[in-house]
Every structure is written in C-alpha cells, then in structure tokens.
PQR file with spaces between the fields and no chain letter, atoms N, CA, C, O and H, PARSE charges and radii, in Angstrom:
ATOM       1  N    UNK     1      -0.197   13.995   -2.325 -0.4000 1.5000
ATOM       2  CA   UNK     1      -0.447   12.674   -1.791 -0.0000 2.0000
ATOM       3  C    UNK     1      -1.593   12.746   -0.788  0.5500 1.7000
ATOM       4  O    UNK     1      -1.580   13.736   -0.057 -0.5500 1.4000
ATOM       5  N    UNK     2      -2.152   12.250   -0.698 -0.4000 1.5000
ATOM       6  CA   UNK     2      -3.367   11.914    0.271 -0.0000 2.0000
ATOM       7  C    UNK     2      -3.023   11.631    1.758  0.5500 1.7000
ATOM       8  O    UNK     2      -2.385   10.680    2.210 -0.5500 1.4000
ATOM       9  H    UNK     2      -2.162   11.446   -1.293  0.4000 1.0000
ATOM      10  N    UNK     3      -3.626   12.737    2.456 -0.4000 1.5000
ATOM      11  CA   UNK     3      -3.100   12.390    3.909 -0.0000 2.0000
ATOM      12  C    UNK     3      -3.594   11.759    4.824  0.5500 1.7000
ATOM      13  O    UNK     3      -3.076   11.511    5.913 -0.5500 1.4000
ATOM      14  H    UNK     3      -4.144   13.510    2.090  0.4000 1.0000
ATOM      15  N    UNK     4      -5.207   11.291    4.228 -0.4000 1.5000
ATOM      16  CA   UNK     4      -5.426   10.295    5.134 -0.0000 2.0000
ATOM      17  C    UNK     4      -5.971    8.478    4.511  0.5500 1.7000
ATOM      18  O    UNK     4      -6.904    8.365    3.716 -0.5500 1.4000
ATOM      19  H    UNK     4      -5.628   11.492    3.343  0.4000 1.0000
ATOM      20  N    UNK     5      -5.537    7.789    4.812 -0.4000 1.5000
ATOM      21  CA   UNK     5      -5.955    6.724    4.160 -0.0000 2.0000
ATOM      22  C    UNK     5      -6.399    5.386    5.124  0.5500 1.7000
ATOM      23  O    UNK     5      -6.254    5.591    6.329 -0.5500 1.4000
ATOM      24  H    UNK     5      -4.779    7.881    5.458  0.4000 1.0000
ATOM      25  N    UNK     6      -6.846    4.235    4.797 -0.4000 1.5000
ATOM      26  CA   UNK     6      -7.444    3.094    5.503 -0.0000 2.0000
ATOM      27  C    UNK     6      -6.328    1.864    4.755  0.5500 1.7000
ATOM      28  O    UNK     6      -6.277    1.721    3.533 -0.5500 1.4000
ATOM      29  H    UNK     6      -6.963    4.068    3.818  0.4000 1.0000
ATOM      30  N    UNK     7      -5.661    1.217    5.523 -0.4000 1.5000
ATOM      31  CA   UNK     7      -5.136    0.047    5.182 -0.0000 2.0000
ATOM      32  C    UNK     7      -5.488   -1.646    5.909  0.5500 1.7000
ATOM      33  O    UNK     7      -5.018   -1.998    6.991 -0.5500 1.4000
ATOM      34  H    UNK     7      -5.704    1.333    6.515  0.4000 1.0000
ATOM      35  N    UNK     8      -6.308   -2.439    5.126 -0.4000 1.5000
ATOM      36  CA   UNK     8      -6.210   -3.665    5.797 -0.0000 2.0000
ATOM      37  C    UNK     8      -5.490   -4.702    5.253  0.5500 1.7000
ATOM      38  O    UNK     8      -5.759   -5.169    4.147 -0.5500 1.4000
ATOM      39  H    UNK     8      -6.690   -2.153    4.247  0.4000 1.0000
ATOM      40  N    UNK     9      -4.330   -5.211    6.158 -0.4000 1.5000
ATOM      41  CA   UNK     9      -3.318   -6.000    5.815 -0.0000 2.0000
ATOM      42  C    UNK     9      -3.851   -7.282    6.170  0.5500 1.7000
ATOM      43  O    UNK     9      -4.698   -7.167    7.056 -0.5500 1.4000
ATOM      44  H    UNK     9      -4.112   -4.831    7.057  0.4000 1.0000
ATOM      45  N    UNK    10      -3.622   -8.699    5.722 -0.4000 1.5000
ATOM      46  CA   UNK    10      -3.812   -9.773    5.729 -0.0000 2.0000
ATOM      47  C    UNK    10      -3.152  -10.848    5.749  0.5500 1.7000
ATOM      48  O    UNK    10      -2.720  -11.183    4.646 -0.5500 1.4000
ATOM      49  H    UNK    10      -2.935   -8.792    5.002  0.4000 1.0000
ATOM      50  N    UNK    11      -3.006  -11.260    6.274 -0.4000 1.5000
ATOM      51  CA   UNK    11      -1.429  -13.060    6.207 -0.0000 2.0000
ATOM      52  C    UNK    11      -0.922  -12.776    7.527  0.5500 1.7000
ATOM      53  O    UNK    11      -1.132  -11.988    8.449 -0.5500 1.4000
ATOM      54  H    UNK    11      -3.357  -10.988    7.170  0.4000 1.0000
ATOM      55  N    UNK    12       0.072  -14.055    7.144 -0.4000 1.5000
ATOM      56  CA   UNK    12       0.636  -14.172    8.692 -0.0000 2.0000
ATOM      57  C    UNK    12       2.724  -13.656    8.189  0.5500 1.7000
ATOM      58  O    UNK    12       3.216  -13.106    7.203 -0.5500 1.4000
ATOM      59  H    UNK    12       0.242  -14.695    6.394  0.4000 1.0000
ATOM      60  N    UNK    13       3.252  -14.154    9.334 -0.4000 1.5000
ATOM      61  CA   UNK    13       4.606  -13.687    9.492 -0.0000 2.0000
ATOM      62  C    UNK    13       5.360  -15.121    8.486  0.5500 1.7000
ATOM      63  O    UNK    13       6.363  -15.238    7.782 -0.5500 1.4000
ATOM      64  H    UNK    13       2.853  -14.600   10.134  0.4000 1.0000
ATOM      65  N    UNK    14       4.455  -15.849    8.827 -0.4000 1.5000
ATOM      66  CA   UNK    14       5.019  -17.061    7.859 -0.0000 2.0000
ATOM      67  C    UNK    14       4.983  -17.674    6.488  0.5500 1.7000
ATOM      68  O    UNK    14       5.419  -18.699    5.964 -0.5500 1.4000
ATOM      69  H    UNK    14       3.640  -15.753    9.400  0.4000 1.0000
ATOM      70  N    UNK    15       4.192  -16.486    6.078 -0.4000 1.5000
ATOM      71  CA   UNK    15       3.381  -17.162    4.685 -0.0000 2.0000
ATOM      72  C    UNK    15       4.417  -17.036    3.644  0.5500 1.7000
ATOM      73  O    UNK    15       5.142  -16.070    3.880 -0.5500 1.4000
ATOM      74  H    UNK    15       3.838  -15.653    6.504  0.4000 1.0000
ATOM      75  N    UNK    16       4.747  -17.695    2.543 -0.4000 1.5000
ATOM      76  CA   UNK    16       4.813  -17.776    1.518 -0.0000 2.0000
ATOM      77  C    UNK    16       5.390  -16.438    0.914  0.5500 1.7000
ATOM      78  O    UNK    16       6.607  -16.314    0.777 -0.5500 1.4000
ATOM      79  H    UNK    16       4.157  -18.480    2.351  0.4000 1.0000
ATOM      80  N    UNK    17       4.661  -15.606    0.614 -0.4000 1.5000
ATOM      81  CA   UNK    17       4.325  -13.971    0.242 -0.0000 2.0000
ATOM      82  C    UNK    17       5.709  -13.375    1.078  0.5500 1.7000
ATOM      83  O    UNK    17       6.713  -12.934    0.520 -0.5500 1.4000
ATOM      84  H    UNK    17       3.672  -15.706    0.725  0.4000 1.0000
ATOM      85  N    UNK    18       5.518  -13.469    2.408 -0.4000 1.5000
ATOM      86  CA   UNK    18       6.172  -12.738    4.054 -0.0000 2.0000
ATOM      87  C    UNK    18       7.490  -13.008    3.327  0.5500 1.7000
ATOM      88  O    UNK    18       8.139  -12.161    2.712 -0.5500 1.4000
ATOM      89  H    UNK    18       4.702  -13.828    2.862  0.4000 1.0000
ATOM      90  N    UNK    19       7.774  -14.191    3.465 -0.4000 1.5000
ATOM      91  CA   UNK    19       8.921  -14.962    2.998 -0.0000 2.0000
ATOM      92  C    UNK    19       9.912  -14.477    1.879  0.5500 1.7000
ATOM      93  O    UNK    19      11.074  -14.074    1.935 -0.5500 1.4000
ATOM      94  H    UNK    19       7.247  -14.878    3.965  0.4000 1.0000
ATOM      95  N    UNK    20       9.191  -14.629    1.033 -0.4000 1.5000
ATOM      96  CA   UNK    20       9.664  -13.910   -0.405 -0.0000 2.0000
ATOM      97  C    UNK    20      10.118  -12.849   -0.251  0.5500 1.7000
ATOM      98  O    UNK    20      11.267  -12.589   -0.607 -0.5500 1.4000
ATOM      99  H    UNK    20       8.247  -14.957    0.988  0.4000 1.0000
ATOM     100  N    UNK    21       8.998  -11.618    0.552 -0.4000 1.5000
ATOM     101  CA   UNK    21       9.441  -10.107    1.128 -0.0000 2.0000
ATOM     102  C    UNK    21      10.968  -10.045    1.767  0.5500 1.7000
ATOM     103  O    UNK    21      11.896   -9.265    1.557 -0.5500 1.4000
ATOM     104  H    UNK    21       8.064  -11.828    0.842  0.4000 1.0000
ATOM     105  N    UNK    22      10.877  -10.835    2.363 -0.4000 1.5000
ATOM     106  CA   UNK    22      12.091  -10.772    3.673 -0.0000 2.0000
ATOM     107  C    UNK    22      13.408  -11.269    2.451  0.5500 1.7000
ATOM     108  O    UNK    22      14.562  -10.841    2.410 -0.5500 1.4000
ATOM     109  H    UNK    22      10.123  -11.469    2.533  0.4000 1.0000
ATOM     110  N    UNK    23      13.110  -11.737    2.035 -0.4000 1.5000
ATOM     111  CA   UNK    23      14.235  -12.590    1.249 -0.0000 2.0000
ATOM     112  C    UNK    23      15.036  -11.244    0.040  0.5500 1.7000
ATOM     113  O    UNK    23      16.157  -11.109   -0.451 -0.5500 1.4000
ATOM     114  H    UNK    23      12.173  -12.084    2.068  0.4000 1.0000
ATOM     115  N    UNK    24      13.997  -10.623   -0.019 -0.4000 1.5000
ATOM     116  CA   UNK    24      14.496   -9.714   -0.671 -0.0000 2.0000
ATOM     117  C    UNK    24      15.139   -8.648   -0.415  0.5500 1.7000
ATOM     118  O    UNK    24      14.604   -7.967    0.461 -0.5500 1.4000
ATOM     119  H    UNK    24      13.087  -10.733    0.380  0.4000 1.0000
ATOM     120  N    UNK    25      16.556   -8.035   -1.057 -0.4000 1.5000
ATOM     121  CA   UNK    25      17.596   -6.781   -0.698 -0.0000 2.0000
ATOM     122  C    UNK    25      16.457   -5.793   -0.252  0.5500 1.7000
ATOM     123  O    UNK    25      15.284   -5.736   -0.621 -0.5500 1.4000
ATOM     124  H    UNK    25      16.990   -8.588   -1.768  0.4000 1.0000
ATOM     125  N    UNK    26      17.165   -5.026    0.661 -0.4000 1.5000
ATOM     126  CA   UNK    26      16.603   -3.871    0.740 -0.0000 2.0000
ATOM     127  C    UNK    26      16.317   -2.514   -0.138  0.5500 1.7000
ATOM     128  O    UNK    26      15.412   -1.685   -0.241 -0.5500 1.4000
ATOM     129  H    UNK    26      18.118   -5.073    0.961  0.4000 1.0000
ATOM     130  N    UNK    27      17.149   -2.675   -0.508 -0.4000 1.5000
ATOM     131  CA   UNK    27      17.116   -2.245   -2.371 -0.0000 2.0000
ATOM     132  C    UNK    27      15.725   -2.297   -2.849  0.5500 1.7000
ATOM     133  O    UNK    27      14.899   -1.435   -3.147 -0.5500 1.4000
ATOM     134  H    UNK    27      17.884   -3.348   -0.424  0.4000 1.0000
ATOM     135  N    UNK    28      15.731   -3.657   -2.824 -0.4000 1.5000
ATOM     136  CA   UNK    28      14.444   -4.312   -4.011 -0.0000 2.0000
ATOM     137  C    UNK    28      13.156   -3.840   -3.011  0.5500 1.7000
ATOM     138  O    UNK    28      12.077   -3.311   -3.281 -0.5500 1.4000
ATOM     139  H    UNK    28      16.402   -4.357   -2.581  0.4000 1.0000
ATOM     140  N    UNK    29      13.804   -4.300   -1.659 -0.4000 1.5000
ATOM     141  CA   UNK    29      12.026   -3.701   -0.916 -0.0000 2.0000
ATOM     142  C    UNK    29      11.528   -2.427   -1.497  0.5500 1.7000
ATOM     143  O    UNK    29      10.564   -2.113   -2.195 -0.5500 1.4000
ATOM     144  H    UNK    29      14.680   -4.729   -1.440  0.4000 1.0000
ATOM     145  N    UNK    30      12.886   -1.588   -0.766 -0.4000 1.5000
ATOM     146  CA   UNK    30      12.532    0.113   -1.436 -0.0000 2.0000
ATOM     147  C    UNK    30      11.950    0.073   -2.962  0.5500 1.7000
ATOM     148  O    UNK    30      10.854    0.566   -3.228 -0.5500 1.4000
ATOM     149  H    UNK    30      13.668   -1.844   -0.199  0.4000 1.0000
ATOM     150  N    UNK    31      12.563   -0.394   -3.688 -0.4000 1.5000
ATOM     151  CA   UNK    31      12.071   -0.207   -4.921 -0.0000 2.0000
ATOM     152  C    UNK    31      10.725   -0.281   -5.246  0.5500 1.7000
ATOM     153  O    UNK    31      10.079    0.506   -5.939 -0.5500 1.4000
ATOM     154  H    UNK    31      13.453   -0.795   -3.472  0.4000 1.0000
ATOM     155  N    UNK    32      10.142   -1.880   -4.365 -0.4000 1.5000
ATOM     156  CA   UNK    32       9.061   -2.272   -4.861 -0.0000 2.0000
ATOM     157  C    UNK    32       7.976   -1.626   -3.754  0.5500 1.7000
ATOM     158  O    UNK    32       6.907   -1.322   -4.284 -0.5500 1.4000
ATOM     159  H    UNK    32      10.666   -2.519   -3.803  0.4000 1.0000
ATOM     160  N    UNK    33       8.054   -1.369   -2.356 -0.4000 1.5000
ATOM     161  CA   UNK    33       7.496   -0.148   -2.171 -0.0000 2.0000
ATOM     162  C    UNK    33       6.766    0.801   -2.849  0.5500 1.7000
ATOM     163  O    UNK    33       5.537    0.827   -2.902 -0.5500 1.4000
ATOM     164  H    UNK    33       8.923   -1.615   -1.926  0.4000 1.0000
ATOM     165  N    UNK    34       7.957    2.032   -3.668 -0.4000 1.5000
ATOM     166  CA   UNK    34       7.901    3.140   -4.140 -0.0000 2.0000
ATOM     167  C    UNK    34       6.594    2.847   -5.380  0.5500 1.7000
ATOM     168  O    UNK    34       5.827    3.711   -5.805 -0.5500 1.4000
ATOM     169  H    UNK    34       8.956    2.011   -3.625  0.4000 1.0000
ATOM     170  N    UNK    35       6.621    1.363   -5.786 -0.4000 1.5000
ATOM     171  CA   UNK    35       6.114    1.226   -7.329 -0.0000 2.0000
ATOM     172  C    UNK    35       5.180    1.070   -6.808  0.5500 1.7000
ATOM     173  O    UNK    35       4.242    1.578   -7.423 -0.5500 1.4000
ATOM     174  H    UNK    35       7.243    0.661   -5.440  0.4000 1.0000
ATOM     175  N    UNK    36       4.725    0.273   -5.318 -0.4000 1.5000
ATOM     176  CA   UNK    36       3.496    0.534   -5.007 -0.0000 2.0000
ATOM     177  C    UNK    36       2.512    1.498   -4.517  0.5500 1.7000
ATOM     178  O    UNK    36       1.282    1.532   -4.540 -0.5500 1.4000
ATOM     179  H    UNK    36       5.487   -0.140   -4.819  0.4000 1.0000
ATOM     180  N    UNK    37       3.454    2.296   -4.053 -0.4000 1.5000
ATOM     181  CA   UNK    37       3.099    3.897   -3.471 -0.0000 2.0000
ATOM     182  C    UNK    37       2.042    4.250   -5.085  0.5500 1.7000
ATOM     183  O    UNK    37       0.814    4.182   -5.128 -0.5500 1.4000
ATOM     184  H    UNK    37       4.454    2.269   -4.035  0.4000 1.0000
ATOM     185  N    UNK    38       2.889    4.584   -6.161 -0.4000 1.5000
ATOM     186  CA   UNK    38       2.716    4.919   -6.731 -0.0000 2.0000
ATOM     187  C    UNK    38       1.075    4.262   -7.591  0.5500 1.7000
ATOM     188  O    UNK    38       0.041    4.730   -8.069 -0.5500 1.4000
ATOM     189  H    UNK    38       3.887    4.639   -6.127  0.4000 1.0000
ATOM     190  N    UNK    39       1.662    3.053   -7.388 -0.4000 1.5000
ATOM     191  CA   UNK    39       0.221    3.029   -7.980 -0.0000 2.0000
ATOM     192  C    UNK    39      -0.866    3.139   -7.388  0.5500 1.7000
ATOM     193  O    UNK    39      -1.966    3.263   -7.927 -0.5500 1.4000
ATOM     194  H    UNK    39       2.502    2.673   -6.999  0.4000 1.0000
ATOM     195  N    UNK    40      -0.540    3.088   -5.780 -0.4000 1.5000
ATOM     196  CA   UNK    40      -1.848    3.161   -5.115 -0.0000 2.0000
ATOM     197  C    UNK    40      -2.259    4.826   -5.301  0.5500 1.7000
ATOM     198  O    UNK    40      -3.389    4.999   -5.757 -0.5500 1.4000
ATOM     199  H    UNK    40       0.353    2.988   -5.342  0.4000 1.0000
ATOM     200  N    UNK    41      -1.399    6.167   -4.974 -0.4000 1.5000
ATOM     201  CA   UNK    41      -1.791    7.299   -5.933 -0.0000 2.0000
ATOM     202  C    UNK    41      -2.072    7.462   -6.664  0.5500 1.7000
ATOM     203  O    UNK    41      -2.509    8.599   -6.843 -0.5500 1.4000
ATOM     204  H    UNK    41      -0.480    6.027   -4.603  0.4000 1.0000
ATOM     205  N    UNK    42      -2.098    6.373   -7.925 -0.4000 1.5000
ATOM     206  CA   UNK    42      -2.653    6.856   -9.080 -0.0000 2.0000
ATOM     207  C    UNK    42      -3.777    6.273   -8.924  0.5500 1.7000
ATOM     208  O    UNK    42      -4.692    7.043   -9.217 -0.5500 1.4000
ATOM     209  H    UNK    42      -1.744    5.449   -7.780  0.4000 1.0000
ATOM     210  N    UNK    43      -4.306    4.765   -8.433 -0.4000 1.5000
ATOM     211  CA   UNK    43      -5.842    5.031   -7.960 -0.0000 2.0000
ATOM     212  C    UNK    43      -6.663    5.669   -7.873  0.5500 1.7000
ATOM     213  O    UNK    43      -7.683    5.887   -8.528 -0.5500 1.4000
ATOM     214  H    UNK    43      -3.562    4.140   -8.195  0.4000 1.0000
ATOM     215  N    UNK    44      -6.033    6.190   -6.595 -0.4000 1.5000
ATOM     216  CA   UNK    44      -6.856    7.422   -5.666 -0.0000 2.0000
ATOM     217  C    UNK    44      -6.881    8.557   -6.839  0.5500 1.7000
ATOM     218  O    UNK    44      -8.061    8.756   -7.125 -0.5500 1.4000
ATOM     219  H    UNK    44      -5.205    6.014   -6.063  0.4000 1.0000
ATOM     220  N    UNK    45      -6.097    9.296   -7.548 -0.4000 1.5000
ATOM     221  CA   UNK    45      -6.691    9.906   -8.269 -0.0000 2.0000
ATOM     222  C    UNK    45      -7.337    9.501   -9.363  0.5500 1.7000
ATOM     223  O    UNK    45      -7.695   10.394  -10.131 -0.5500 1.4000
ATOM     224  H    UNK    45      -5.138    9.134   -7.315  0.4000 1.0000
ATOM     225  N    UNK    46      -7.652    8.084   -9.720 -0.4000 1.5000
ATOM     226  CA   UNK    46      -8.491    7.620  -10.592 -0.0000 2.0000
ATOM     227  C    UNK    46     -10.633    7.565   -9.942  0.5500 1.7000
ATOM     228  O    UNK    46     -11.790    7.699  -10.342 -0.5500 1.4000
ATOM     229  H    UNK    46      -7.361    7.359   -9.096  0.4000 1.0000
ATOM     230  N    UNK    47     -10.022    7.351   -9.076 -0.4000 1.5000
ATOM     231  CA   UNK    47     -10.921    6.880   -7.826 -0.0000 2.0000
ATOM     232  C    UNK    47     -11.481    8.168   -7.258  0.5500 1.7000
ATOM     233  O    UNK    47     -12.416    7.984   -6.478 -0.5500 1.4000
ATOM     234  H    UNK    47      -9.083    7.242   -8.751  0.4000 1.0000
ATOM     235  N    UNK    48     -11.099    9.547   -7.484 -0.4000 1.5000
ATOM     236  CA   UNK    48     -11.756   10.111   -6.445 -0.0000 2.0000
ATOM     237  C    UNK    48     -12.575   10.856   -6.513  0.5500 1.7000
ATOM     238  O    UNK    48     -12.389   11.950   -5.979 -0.5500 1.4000
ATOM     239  H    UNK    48     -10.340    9.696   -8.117  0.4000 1.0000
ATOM     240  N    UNK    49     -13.864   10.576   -7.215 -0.4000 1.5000
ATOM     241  CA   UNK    49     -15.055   10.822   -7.249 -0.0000 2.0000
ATOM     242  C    UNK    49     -15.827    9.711   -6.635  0.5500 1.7000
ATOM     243  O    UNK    49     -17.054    9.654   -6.718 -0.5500 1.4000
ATOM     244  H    UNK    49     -14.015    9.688   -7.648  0.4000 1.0000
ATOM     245  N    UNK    50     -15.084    8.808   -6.005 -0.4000 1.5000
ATOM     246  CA   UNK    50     -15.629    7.600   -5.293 -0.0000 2.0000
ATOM     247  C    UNK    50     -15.308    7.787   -4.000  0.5500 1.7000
ATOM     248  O    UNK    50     -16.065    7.388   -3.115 -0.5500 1.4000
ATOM     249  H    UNK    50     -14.088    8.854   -5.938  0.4000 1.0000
ATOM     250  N    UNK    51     -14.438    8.258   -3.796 -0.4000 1.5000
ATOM     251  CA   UNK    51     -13.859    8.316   -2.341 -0.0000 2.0000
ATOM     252  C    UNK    51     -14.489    9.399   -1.796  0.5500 1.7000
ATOM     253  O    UNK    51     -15.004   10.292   -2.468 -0.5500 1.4000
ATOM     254  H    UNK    51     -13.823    8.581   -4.516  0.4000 1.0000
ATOM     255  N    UNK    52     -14.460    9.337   -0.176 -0.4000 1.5000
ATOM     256  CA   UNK    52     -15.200   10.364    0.784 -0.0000 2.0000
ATOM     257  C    UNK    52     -13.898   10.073    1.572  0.5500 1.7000
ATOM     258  O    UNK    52     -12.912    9.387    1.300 -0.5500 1.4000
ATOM     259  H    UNK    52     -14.041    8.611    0.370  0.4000 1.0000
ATOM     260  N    UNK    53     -14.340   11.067    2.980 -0.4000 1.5000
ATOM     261  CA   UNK    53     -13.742   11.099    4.008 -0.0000 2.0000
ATOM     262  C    UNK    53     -15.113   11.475    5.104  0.5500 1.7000
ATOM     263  O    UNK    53     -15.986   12.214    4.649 -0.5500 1.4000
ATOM     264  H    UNK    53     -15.140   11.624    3.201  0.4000 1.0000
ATOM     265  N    UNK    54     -15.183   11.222    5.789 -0.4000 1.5000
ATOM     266  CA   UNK    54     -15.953   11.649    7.294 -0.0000 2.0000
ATOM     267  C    UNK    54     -15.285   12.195    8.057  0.5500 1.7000
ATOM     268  O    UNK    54     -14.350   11.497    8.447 -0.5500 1.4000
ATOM     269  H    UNK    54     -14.474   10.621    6.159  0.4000 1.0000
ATOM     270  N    UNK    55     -15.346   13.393    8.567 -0.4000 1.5000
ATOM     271  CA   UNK    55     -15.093   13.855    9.477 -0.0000 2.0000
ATOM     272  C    UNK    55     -14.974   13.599   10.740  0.5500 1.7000
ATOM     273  O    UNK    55     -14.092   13.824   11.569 -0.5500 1.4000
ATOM     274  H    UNK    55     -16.106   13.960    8.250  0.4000 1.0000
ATOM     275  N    UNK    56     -16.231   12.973   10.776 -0.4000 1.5000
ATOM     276  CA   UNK    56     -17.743   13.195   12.412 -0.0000 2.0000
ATOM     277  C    UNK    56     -16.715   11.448   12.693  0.5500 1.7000
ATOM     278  O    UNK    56     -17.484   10.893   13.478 -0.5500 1.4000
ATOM     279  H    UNK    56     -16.948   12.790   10.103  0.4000 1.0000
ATOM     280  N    UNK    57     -15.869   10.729   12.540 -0.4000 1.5000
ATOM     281  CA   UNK    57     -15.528    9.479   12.669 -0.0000 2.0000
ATOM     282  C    UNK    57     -14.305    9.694   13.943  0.5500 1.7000
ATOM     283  O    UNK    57     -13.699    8.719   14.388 -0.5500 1.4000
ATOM     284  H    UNK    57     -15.243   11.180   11.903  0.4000 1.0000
C-alpha cells in the first residue's frame, strides 16, 4: 500500500452525499470504505508511472 498520499475532500456536514453516509450501518460504511481503499490502490498501481513524490516538500 502506498505510504504516502494527498487527499482533497469537498462538501459540507450537510449535504445530501454526508447524509446518506451517516444514514448508513456501520457495516455498510466499513464495507464501502474497504471497496474504496481498494480501488483507489488499484489506481495507484495503474497510475504509477505518473505519480512522483518530492522529497525536498
């Protein structure tokens, strides 16, 4: 897994989206989490002849 990464999150606590999240078992969070973990790893190894890291940052 990649140990370093950049995340920019967007919306508010009230939106629509938020809502839906919250509404859902914890179960289902975990679940849908994990499926996103996953695909965001498989990205990154789709991706990583695109990706850098900087050091000097």
């Amino acid at each position: 897994m990649m140990k370093q990464f950049l995340a920019v999150f967007l919306g508010s606590p009230q939106s629509k989206s938020m809502q839906k999240w919250q509404n859902l078992s914890e179960e289902q969070r975990q679940q849908k989490t994990a499926e996103g973990m996953k695909a965001w790893e498989e990205w990154g190894k789709s991706m990583k002849n695109l990706l850098f890291i900087r050091e000097d940052l």
